[in-house]
C-alpha positions as CSV (number, residue, x, y, z in Angstrom):
1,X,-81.9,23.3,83.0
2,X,-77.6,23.4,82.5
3,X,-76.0,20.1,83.0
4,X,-74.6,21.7,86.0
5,X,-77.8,22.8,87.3
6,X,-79.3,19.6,86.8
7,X,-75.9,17.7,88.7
8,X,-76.9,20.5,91.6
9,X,-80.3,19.7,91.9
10,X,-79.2,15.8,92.0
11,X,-77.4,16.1,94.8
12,X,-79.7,18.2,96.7
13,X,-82.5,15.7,96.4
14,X,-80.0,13.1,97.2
15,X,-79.3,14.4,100.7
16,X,-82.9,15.4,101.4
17,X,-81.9,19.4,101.1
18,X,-84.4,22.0,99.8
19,X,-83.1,24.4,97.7
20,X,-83.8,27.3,100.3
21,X,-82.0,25.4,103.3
22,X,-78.9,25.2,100.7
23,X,-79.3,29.0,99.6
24,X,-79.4,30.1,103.3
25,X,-76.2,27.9,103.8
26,X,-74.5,29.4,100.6
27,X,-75.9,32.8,102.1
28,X,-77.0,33.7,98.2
29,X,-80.9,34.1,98.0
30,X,-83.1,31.1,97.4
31,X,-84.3,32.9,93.8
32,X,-80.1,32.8,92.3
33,X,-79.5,29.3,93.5
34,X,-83.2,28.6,91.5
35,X,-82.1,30.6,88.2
36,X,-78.4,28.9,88.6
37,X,-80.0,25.2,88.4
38,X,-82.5,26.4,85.5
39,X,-79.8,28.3,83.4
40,X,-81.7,31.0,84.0
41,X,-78.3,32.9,84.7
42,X,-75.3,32.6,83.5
43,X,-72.5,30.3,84.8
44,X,-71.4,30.6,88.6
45,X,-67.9,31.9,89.2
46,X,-64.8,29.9,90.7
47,X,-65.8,30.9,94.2
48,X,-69.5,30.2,94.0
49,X,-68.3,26.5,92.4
50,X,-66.1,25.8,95.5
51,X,-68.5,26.6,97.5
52,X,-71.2,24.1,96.1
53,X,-68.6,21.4,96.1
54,X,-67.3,22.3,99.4
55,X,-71.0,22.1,100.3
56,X,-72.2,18.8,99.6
57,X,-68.4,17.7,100.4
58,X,-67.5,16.7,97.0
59,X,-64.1,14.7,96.9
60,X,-61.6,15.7,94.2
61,X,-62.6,13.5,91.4
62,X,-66.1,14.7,92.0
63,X,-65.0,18.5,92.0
64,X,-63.1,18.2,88.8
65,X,-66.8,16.5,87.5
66,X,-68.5,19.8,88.6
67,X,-65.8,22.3,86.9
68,X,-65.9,20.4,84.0
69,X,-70.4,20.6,83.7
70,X,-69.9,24.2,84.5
71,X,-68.0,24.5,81.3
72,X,-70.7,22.8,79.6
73,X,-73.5,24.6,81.3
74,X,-73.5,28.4,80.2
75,X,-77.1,29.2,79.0
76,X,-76.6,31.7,76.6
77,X,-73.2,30.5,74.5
78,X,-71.9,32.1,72.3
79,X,-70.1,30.7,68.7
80,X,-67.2,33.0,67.0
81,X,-67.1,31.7,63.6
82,X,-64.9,34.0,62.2
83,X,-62.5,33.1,60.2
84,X,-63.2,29.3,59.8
85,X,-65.0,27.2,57.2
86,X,-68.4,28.6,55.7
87,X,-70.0,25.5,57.2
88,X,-68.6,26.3,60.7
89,X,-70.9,29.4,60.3
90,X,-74.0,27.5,58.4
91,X,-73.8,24.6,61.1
92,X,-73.8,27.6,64.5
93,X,-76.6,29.6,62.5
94,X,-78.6,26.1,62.0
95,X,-78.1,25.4,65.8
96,X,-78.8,29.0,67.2
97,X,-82.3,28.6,65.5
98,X,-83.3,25.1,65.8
99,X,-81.7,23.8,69.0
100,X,-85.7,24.0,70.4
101,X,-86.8,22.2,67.9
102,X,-84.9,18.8,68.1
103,X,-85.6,15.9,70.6
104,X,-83.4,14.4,73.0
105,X,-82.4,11.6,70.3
106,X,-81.2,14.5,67.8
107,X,-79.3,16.1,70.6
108,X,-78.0,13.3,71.7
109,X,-76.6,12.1,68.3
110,X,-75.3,15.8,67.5
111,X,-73.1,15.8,71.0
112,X,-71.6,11.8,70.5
113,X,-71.2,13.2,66.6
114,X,-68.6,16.6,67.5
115,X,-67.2,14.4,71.1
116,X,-66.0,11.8,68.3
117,X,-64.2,14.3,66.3
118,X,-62.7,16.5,69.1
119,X,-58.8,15.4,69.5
120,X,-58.1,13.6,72.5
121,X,-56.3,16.5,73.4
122,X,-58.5,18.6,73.5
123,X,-61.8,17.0,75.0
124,X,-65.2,17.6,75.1
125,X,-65.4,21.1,76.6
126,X,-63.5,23.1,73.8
């Protein structure tokens, strides 16, 4: 499941809508909506994001929240190394193959690790 995905599925459960009813509503099929919350496909386009916001009635803050998961949230990234640092390379290798194998604390540690090195500037979804 994508940060998104998971944020989606939150909100459903909060307002007592099964993911069907909301796939009707979105007038996408029940089995999308599914494989968009799992990361099962990639991320949803600008459209398909205001509509899920629009949806649940998201105010702007809230919207802004959901764009910003969505950047976070594609399945199957992708790292360009090229042209950086050996270790840049060494360090998306190491993660392409062993992501599966770390727990929650790992990950966890990795993602407050890079966010406390990112410039201010640039944030935590570059």
């Amino acid at each position: 499941m994508t940060p998104f995905g998971l944020r989606v599925r939150e909100l459903r459960a909060k307002r007592g809508i099964m993911l069907k009813k909301m796939a009707e509503d979105l007038g996408v099929s029940s089995a999308y909506l599914s494989a968009l919350e799992h990361g099962n496909r990639g991320v949803p386009g600008p459209g398909m994001i205001q509509q899920i916001c629009g949806y649940f009635d998201l105010i702007w803050d809230e919207t802004e929240e959901m764009k910003r998961l969505v950047a976070l949230s594609d399945p199957r990234a992708v790292i360009d190394t090229a042209g950086l640092n050996p270790k840049a390379t060494e360090l998306a290798n190491l993660l392409s193959r062993h992501i599966g194998d770390l727990d929650d604390s790992a990950i966890d540690w990795v993602i407050a690790e890079i966010r406390s090195n990112l410039s201010p500037l640039r944030g935590p979804t570059h």
